[in-house]
C-alpha positions as CSV (number, residue, x, y, z in Angstrom):
1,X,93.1,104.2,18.6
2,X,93.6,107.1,20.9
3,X,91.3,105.8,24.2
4,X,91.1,108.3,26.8
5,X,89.7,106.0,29.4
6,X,90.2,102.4,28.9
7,X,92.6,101.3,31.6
8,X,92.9,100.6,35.4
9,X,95.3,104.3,35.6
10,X,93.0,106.3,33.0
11,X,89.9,105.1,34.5
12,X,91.3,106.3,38.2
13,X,92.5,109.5,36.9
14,X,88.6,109.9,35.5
15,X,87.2,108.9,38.7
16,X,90.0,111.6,40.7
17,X,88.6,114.2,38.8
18,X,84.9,113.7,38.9
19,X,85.3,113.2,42.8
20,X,87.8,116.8,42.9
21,X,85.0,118.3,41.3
22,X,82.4,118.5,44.5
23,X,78.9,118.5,43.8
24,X,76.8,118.4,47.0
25,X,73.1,118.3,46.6
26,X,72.0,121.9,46.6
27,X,75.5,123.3,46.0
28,X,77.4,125.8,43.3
29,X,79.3,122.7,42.5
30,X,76.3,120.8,41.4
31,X,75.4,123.6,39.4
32,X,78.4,123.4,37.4
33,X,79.3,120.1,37.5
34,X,76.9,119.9,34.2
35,X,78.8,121.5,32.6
36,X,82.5,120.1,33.6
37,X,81.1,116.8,32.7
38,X,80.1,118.2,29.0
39,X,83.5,119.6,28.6
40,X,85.2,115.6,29.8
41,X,82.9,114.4,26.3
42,X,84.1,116.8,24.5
43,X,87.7,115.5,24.6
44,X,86.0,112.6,22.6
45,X,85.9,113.4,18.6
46,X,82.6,111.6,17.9
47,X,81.0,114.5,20.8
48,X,83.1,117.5,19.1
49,X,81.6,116.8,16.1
50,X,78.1,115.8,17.4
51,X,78.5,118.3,20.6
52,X,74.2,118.7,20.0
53,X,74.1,115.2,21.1
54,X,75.7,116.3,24.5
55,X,72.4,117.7,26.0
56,X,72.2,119.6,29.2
57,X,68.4,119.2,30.3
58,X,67.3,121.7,32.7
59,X,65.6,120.9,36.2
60,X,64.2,124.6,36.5
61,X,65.9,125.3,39.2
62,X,69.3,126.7,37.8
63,X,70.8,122.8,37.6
64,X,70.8,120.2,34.8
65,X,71.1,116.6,34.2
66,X,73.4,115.7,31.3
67,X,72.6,113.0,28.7
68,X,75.3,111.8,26.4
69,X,74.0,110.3,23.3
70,X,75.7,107.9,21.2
71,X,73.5,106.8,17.6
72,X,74.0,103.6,16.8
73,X,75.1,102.9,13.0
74,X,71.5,100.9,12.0
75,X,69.6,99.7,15.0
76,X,67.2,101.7,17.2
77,X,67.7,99.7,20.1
78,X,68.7,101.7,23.3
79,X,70.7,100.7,26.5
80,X,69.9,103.4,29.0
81,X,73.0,104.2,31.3
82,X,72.0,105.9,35.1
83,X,73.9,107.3,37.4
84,X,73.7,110.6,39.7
85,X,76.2,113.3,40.0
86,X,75.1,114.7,43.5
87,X,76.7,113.8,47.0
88,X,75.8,114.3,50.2
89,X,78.0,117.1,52.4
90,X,80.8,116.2,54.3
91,X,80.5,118.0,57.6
92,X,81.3,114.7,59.2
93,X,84.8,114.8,57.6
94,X,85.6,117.8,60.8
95,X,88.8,119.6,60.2
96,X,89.9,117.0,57.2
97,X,86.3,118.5,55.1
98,X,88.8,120.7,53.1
99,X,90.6,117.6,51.5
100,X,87.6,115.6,51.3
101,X,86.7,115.3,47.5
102,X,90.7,115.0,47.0
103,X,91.1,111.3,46.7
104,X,94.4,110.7,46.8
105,X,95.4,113.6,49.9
106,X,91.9,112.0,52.3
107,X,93.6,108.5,51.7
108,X,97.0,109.8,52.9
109,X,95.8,111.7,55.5
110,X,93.5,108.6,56.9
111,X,97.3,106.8,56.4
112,X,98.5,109.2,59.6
113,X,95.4,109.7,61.6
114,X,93.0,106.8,61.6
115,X,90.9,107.9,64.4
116,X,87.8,108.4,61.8
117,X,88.2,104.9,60.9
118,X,86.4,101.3,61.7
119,X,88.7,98.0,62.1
120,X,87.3,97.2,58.4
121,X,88.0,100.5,57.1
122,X,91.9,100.3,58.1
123,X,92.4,96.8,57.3
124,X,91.3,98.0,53.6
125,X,93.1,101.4,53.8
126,X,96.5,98.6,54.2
127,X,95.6,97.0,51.7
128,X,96.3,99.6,49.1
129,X,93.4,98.3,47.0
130,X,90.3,101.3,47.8
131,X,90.5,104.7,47.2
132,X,88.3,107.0,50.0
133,X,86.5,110.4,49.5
134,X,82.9,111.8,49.3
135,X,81.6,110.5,46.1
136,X,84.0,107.8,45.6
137,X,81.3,105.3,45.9
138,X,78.1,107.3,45.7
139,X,78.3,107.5,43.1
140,X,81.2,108.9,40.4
141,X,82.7,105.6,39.8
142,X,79.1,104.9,38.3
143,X,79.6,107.6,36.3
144,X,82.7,107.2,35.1
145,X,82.0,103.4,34.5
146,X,79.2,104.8,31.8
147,X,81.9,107.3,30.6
148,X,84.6,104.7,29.3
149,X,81.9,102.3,28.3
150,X,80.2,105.3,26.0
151,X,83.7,105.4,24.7
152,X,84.3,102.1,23.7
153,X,80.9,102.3,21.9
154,X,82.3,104.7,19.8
155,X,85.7,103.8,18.9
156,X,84.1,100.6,18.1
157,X,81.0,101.5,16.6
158,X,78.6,99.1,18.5
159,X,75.3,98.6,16.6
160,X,73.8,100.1,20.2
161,X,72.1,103.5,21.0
162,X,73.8,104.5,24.5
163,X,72.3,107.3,26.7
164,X,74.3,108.0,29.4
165,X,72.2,109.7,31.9
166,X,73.8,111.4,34.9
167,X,71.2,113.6,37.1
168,X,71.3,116.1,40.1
169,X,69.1,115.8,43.3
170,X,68.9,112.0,43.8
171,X,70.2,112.3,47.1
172,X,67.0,114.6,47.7
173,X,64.0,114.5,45.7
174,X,64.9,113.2,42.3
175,X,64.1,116.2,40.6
176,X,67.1,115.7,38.1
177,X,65.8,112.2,36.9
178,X,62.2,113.8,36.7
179,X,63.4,115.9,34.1
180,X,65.8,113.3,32.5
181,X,62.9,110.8,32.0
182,X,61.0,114.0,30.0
183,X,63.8,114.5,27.8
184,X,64.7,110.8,27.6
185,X,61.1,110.0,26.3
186,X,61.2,113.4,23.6
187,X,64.2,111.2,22.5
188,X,62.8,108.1,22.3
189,X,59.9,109.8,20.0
190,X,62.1,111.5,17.9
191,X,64.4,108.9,17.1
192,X,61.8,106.2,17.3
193,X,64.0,104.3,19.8
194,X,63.4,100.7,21.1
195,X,64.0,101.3,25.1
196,X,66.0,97.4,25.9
197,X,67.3,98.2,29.2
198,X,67.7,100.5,31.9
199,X,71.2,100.0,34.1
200,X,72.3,101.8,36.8
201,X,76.0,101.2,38.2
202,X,75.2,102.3,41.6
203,X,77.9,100.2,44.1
204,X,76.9,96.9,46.0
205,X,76.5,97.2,49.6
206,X,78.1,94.7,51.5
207,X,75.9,92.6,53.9
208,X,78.1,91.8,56.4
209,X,81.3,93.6,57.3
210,X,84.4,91.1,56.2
211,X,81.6,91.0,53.3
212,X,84.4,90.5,49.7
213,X,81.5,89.4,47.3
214,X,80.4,91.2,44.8
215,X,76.3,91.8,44.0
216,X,73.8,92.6,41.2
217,X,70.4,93.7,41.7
218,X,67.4,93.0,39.4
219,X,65.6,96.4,41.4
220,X,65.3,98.5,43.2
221,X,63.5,99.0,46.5
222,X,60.8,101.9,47.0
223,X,59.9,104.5,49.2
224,X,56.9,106.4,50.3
225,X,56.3,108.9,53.3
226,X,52.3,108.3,55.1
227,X,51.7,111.5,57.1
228,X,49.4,112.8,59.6
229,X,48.4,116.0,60.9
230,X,46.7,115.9,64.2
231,X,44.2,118.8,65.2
232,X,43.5,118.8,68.7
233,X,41.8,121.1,70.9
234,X,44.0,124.0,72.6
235,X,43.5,124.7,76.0
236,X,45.8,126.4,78.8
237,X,48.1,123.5,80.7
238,X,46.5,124.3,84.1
239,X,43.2,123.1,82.6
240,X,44.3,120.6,80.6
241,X,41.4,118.2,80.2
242,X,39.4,121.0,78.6
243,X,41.0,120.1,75.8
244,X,42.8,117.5,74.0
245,X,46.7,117.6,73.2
246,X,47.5,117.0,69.4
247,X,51.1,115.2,71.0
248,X,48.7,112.6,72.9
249,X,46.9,111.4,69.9
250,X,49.6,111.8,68.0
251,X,51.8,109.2,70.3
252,X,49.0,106.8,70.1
253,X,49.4,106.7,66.4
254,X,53.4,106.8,66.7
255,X,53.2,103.4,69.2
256,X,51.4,102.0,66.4
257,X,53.6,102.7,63.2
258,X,57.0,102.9,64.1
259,X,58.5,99.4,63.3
260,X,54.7,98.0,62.4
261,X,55.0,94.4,60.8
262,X,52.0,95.5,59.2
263,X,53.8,97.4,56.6
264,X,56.7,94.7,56.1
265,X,57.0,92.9,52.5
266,X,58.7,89.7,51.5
267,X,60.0,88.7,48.2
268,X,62.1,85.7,47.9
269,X,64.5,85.4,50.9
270,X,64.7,90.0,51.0
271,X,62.5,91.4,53.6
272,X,61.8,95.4,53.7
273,X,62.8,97.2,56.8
274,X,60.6,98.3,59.6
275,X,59.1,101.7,59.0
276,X,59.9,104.9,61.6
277,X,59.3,108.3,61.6
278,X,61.4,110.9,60.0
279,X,59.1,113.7,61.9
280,X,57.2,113.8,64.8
281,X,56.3,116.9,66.4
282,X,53.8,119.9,67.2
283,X,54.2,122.9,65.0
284,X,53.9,125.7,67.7
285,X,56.4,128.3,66.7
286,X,57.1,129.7,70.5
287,X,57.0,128.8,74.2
288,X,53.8,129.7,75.7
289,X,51.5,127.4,78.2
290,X,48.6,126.5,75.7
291,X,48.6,122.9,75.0
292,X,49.9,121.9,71.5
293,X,46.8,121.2,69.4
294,X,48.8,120.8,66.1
295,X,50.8,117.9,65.7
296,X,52.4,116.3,62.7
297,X,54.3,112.9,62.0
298,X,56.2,111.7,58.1
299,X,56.9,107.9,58.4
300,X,59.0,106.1,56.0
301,X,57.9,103.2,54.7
302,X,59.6,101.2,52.4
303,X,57.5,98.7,49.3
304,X,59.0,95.4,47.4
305,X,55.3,95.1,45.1
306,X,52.9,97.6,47.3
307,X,52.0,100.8,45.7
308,X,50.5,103.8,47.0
309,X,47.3,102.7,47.6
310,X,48.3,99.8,49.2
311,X,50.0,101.6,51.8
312,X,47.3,104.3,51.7
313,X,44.8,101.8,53.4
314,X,46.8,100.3,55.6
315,X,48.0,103.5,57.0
316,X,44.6,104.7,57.5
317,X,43.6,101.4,59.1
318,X,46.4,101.7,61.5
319,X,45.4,105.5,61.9
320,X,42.0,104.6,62.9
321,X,42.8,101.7,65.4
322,X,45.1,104.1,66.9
323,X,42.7,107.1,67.3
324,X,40.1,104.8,69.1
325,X,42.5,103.6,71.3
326,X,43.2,107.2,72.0
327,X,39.3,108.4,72.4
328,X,38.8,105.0,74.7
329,X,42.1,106.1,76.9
330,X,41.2,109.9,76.7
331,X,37.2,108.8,77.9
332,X,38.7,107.3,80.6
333,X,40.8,109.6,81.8
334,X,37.9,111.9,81.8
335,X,35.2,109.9,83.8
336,X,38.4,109.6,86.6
337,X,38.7,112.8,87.0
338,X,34.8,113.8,86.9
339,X,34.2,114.7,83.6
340,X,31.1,114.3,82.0
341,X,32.0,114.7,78.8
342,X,32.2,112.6,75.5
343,X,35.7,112.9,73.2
344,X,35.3,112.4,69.4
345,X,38.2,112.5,67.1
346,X,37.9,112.7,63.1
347,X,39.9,110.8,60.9
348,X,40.2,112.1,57.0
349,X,42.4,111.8,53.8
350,X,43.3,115.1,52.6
351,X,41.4,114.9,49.4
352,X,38.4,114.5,51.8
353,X,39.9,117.7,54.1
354,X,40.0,119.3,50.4
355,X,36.6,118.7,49.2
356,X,35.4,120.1,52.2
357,X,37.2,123.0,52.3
358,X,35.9,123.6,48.2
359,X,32.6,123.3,49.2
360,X,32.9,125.4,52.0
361,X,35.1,128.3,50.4
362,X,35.1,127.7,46.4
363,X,37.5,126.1,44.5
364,X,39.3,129.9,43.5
365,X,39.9,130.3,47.0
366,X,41.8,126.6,47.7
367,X,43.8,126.8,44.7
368,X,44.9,130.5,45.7
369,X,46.0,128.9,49.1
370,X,47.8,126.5,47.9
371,X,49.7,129.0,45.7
372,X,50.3,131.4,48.3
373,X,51.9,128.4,50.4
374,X,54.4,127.1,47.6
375,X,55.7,130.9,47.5
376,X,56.1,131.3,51.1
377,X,57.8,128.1,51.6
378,X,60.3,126.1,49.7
379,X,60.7,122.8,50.8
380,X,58.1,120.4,49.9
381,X,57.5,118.8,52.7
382,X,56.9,121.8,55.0
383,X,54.2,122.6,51.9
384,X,52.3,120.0,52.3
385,X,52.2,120.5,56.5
386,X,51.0,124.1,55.8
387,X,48.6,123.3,52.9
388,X,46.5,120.5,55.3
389,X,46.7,122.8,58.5
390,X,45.7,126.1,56.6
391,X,42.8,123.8,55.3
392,X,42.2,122.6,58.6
393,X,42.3,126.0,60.1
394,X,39.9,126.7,58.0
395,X,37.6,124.1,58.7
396,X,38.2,124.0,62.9
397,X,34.7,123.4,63.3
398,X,35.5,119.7,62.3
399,X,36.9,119.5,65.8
400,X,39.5,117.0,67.0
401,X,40.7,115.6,63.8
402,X,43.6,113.5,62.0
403,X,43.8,114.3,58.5
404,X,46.1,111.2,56.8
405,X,48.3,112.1,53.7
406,X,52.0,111.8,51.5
407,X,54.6,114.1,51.9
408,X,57.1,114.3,49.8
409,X,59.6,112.4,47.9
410,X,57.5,109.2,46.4
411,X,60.3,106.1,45.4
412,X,58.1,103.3,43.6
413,X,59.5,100.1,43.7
414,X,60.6,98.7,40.4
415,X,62.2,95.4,39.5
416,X,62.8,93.0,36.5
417,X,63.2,89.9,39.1
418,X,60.8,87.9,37.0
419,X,62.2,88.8,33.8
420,X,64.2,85.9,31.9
421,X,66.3,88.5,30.0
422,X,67.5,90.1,33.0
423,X,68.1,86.3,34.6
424,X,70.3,85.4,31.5
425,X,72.1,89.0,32.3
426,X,72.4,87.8,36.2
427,X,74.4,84.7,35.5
428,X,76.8,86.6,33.0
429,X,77.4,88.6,35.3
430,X,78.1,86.1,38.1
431,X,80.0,83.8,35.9
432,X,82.7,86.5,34.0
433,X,83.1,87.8,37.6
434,X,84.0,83.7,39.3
435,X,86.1,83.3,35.6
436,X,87.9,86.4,34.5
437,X,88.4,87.5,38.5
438,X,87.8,85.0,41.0
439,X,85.3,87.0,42.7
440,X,81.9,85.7,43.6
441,X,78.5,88.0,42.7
442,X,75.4,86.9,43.9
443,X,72.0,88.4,43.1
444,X,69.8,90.5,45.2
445,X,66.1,91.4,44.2
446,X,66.0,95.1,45.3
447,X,68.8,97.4,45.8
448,X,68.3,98.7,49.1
449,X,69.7,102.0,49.1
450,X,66.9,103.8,47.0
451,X,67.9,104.5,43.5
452,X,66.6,106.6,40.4
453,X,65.4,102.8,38.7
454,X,62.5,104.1,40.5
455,X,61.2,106.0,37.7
456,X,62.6,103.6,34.8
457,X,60.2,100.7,35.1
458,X,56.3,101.1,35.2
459,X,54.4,98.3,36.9
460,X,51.4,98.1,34.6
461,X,49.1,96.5,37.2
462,X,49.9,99.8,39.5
463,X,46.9,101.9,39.5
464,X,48.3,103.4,43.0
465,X,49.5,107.0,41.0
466,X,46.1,108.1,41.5
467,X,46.0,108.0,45.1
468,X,49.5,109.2,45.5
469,X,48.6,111.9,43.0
470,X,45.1,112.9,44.9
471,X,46.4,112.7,48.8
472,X,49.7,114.5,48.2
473,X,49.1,118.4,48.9
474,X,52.0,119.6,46.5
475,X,51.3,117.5,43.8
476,X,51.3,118.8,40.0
477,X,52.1,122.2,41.9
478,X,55.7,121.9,43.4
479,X,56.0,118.4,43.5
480,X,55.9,116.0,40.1
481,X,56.9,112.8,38.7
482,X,56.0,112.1,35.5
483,X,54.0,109.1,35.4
484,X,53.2,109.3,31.9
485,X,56.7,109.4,30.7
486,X,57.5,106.8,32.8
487,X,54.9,104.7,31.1
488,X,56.2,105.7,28.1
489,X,60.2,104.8,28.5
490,X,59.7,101.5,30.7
491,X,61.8,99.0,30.2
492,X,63.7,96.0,32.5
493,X,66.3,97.1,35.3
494,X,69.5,96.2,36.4
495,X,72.0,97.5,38.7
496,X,75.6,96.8,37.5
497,X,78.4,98.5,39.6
498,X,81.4,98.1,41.8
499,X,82.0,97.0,45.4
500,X,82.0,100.3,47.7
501,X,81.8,101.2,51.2
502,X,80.5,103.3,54.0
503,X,78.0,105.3,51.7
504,X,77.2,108.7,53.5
505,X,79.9,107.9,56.0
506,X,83.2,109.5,56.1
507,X,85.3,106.4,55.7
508,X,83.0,106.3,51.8
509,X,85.4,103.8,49.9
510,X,86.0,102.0,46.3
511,X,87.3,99.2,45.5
512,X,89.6,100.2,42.5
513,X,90.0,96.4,41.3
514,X,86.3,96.3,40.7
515,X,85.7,99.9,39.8
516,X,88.5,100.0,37.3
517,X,89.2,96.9,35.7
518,X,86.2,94.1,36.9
519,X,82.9,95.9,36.7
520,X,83.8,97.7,33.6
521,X,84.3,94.6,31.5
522,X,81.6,93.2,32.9
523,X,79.4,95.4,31.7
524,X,81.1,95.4,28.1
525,X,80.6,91.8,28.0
526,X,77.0,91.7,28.8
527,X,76.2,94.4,26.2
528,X,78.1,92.5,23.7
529,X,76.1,89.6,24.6
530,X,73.2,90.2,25.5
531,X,72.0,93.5,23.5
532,X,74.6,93.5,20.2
């Protein structure tokens, strides 16, 4: 049989190639890329003959996922394969940024000037046993696991349907895997496939830095952005208690959400992290001496079993205790300086800001400004900003107000933890890795560097997509995840893939034992097992 990628050099070579080929979020490479990557399964006879079954998907946007579909001879039961083809940019690489998607040349050059480098870094650079370059680990070698074990499907005919999916945007919005999960379900119809698993061969994070052991996740953490737009009261700085700044209540919310217990979930022996703010500040355009009175804040928060809604009300609880904090301290500081005045500050979800504003100027009218926002602006986030002040703008005779909403990209958790199949694939997993390479693989829950499994698993007690869905400004308009399709594809999640380093740092690194020869017949191995 002529393989094209079945051994340690092949699978390098692969890898080298994909990583040569840059493909930053946003970029003319990951335009193309799609299409590069349709021309690497076309060197294989079963896609020159089938080369329909090569799909590029469009995102709308001028980029494409790809899906490589193998049919299985008789069965209609699928094994999903997910990876991303995107990378961050590599402005931190400096002066070396011209060599940085060549493997083998940023390896060398890190060989004569290590000044980029940690102690950990250069003791592995000795060892001759990782290769370094932006998308090295995050995450080609994913995709080029898929790639040679698509391959080996065919040559062998394995009585398996494989989709290999590989999407653009994941280090952004997940636009790519939006559109994937569309087409993947108008397969799944067609074909009247049986959806068995979902993998992902994203690499393991080590969790410690002399860390050599190898993990396997049974999910995949989520991620959700709580947002609030305070409206103050504008007044000129040398009569500043006339009104009330937008940054003061806004830092009384801050001092009560940045690293809040209150959003911190366990499972097992994993603990989320703390959530901070990714933006916090008043959206004056220019200098002048009025008093901000528009402030805004985007906090990340990160859920194990919470969904939207969950984190809705506790947002808006903290929101609350913060803003009466804030009127109490404001009061004061008013009767001290001979005031005789009383402060009152509103707190509402945008769909209650919405409603309002529909009843006040027609529902024509709200859509139309919502639609004249999206074309003005392109990044979904500043949307959403615009949308709630214009609406609040609108409505200033609400007065001092905080108006609580999502921004922006929306992660749901998703995990097969409880699932005995996926337990059964955990220990093969551990064991082939102890016996065929001495290496030990241990399990964690959720994957902790947010991955597309998000939108491959739907929790069927989660009735939070309707809260996300109403108190997200850009939803259904330039914004969408498609909950339905979701639904409609769900099935268990793992995440397979080899020991890396350093994602989204310049010293990025792969282990070429595990990339090449381990993980790879790993992964062989459990589908022989557990799904032939």
């Amino acid at each position: 049989m002529n393989f094209l990628w079945q051994t340690f050099e092949t699978r390098r070579n692969l890898l080298k190639s994909l990583v040569k080929h840059d493909s930053i979020t946003h970029s003319e490479g990951e335009r193309t890329f799609p299409y590069f990557l349709k021309e690497q399964y076309l060197k294989l006879d079963y896609f020159k003959n089938n080369n329909e079954q090569v799909i590029l998907q469009p995102t709308g946007d001028g980029r494409h996922a790809v899906l490589a579909y193998y049919k299985a001879p008789k069965t209609k039961k699928t094994l999903i394969c997910i990876s991303h083809l995107d990378t961050v940019g590599i402005d931190d690489y400096s002066e070396y940024k011209s060599e940085a998607f060549d493997m083998d040349n940023i390896t060398d050059i890190f060989r004569e000037d290590d000044k980029y480098l940690s102690s950990n870094a250069k003791e592995d650079l000795s060892s001759d046993n990782y290769l370094f370059g932006r998308g090295s680990m995050d995450m080609k070698t994913g995709l080029m696991i898929h790639m040679s074990l698509i391959e080996k499907a065919i040559q062998e005919s394995w009585d398996i349907n494989i989709i290999v999916v590989s999407v653009p945007d994941e280090e952004v919005e997940s636009l790519g895997m939006h559109k994937a999960v569309e087409r993947i379900n108008q397969i799944r119809k067609e074909d009247n496939l049986e959806i068995a698993l979902h993998l992902n061969s994203e690499p393991t994070f080590s969790q410690a830095e002399n860390d050599a052991n190898h993990y396997v996740y049974s999910g995949t953490i989520g991620k959700i952005m709580p947002s609030a737009l305070c409206y103050g009261k504008e007044t000129h700085v040398g009569q500043p208690l006339n009104g009330i700044s937008s940054n003061y209540i806004q830092s009384f919310i801050n001092s009560k959400m940045e690293y809040s217990n209150l959003f911190k979930e366990h499972y097992k022996s994993e603990v989320t992290p703390l959530p901070v703010s990714l933006m916090s500040r008043d959206i004056k355009d220019h200098y002048d001496v009025q008093t901000p009175f528009r402030t805004v804040a985007l906090y990340n928060v990160f859920l194990f079993n919470r969904n939207a809604e969950d984190v809705f009300t506790i947002f808006n609880d903290v929101v609350k205790d913060a803003v009466s904090i804030c009127e109490k301290t404001f009061q004061d500081k008013l009767k001290s300086e001979g005031f005789n005045k009383n402060i009152s500050i509103n707190v509402l979800s945008y769909k209650e800001l919405k409603d309002l504003a529909i009843k006040e100027f027609g529902e024509a009218h709200i859509k139309y400004v919502i639609k004249e926002v999206i074309e003005q602006i392109h990044d979904e986030r500043a949307q959403s900003i615009e949308i709630t002040d214009r609406f609040m703008h609108m409505l200033k005779g609400l007065g001092p107000s905080v108006i609580t909403f999502f921004a922006p990209p929306y992660y749901p958790a998703a995990h097969s933890s409880e699932d005995p199949f996926i337990d059964e694939i955990v220990e093969t997993v551990s064991d082939l890795s102890l016996s065929k390479f001495n290496r030990v693989s241990k399990r964690q829950y959720f994957f902790n560097g947010i991955s597309d499994l998000s939108y491959a698993k739907y929790r069927l007690d989660d009735l939070g997509f309707e809260s996300y869905i109403n108190q997200t400004p850009v939803f259904n308009e330039s914004y969408f995840i498609p909950f339905n399709d979701i639904k409609e594809i769900s099935a268990p999640v793992i995440n397979i893939g080899p020991i890396g380093k350093d994602a989204h740092q310049v010293t990025e690194r792969i282990n070429m034992k595990s990339a090449f020869e381990e993980i790879p017949t790993i992964i062989e191995q459990v589908i022989k097992k557990h799904l032939l």
